[in-house]
N, C-alpha and C positions, 0 to 999 in steps of 0.2 A: 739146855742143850747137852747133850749127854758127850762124855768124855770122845766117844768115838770120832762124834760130828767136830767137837773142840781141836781133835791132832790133825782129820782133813784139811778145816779150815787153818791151821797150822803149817801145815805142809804145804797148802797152795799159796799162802802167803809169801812163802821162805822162799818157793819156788818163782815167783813175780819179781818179788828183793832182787834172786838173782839172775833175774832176765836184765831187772833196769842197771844192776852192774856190766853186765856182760855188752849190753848195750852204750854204757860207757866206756866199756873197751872199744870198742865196733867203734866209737864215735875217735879215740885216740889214734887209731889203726889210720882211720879214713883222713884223720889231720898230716899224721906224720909220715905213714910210710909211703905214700905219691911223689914224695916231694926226697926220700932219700936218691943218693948217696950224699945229699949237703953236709955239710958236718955241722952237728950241735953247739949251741953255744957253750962253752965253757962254764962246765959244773951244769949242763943241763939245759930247758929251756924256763924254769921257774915254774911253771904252772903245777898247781895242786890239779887232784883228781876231779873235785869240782867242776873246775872249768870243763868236763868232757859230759858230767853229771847234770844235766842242766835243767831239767822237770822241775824240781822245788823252787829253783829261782828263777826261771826266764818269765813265767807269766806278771814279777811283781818287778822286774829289772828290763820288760822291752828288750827280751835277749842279748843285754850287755854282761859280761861276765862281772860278778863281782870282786873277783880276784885280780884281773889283770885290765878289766876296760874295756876288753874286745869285744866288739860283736859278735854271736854265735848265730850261724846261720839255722835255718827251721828245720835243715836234715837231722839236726843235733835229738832234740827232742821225740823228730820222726823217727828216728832209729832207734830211741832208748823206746819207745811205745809199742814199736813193731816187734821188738826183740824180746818185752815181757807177752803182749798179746801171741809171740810164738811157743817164749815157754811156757806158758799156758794152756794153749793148745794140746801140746805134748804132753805134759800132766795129766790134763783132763781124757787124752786118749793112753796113755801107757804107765801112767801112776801106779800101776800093778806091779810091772815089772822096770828097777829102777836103772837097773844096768843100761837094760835100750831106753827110758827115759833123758839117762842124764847125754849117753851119746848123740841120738835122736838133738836134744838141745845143744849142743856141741857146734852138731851140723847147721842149725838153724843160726846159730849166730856169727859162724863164718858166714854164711850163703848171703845173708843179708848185709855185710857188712861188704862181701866181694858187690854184690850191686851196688850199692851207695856211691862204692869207690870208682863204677865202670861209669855210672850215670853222672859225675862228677868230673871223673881224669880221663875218661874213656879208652881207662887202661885196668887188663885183670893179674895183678900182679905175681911173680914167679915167687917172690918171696913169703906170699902166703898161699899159694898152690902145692909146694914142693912139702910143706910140713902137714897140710891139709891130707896130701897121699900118703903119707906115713901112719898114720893117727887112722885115715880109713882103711888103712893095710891090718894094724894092730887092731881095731875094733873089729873085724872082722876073726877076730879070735876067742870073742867074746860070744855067750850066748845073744843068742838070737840071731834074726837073718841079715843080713847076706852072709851065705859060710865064705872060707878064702876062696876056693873056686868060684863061688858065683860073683865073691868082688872083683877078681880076676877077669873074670870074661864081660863082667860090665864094663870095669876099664877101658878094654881092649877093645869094646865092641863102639862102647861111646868115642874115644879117641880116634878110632878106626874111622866112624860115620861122619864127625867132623873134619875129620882132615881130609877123607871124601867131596865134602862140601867146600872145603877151602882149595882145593883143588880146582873143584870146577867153578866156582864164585873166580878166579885166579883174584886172589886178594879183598878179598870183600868179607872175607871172614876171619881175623884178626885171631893169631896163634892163640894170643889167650884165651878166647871160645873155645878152639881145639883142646889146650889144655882142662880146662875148665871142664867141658864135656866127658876129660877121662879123668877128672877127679868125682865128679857126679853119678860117673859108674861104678867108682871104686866104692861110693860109699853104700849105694840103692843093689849093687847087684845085678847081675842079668834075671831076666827081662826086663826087670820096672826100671831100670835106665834107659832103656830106650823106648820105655812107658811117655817116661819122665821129659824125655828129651826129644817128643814128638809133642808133646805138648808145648816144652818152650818152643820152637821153630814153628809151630801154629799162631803162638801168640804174637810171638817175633815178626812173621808175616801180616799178622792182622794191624799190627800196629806201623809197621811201614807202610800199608798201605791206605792208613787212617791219617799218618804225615803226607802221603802224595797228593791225596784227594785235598787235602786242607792248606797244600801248597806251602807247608812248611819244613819240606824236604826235596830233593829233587832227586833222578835216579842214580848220581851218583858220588850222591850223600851219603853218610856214614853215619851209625848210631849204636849206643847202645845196645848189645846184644844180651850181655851176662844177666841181665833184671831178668829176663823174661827165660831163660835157664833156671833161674833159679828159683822163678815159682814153679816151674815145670817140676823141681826137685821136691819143692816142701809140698807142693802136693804130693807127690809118692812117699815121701817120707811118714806122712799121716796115716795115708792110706795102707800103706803094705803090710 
């Protein structure tokens, strides 16, 4: 294998490492921050990093932690897997250029981790929205696209269309969507934000209407929205 092939293979590797990390943050994120403002137990909650890390041991432990006893539920490992098959993905499409690589990944492992958290608490949180729009304000200063104008009008445009939609839904579209929708633009830019974000409100629709038929919703049931944003996102994010 010639040296070339040897630092590819190097690099994709390093880049997997740090998806299944990043994905144990995703997994700590989705433990702890649903459940603030509780206060922590004094000197902390004990757990190692481990416990959030849970690929190497949950298949020989029946997903009991081996640190503390707990059971880890199967989003644990489902999100450390999603989060390396995403940086991967991005690797395998933008390895060229590392700057939009490691951003591009960035994005991938908040988006994923705001799903977990909506599909779980069915809540999309402010506390990781408001740093999210910061980080895609400053990325957007960075080579590559979206320049600040077109984060700008993504924003604006996505934030704008959802709260259109929360308007006329009158409550059926939960501010964090709203939000969410003009973080999504901030990051994609205009057009592909609202590329992006006719796709999620497709899927979103096709899947409420796959719980009505199947009678395991009714019409006015409430569901998870954020998931199906946020493939609308990572697919434009691949794509553009």
């Amino acid at each position: 294998m010639s040296e070339l092939n040897l630092l590819g293979a190097a690099s994709f590797g390093l880049v997997v490492l740090l998806g299944w990390l990043a994905g144990g943050i995703g997994n700590w994120a989705a433990d702890v921050l649903p459940r603030r403002p509780a206060p922590a137990p004094a000197g902390g909650d004990g757990r190692v990093f481990w416990h959030y890390l849970t690929l190497f041991w949950r298949p020989f432990r029946h997903g009991i932690c081996p640190h503390c006893g707990e059971p880890r539920p199967l989003r644990a490992p489902l999100l450390e897997l999603a989060t390396m098959a995403a940086f991967a993905l991005v690797w395998w499409r933008f390895g060229a250029t590392p700057v939009r690589a490691g951003v591009t990944c960035l994005y991938a492992a908040f988006l994923l981790t705001v799903a977990v958290i909506d599909l779980e608490h069915r809540r999309v949180l402010n506390v990781m929205l408001a740093p999210a729009a910061l980080v895609a304000l400053f990325a957007s200063l960075l080579p590559g696209p979206p320049s600040v104008l077109s984060a700008v009008l993504g924003g604006a445009a996505g934030f704008g269309f959802f709260f259109l939609i929360a308007l006329i839904g009158r409550g059926k579209m939960g501010a964090g969507d709203v939000k969410l929708a003009g973080v999504i633009g901030l990051m994609l830019g205009f057009p592909a934000a609202i590329t992006a974000l006719v796709i999620g409100i497709f899927l979103g629709g096709a899947a409420a209407i796959i719980l009505l038929i199947t009678h395991r919703a009714g019409r006015k049931s409430t569901f998870a929205y954020a998931p199906y944003l946020v493939l609308g996102a990572l697919v434009m994010l691949l794509m553009r």
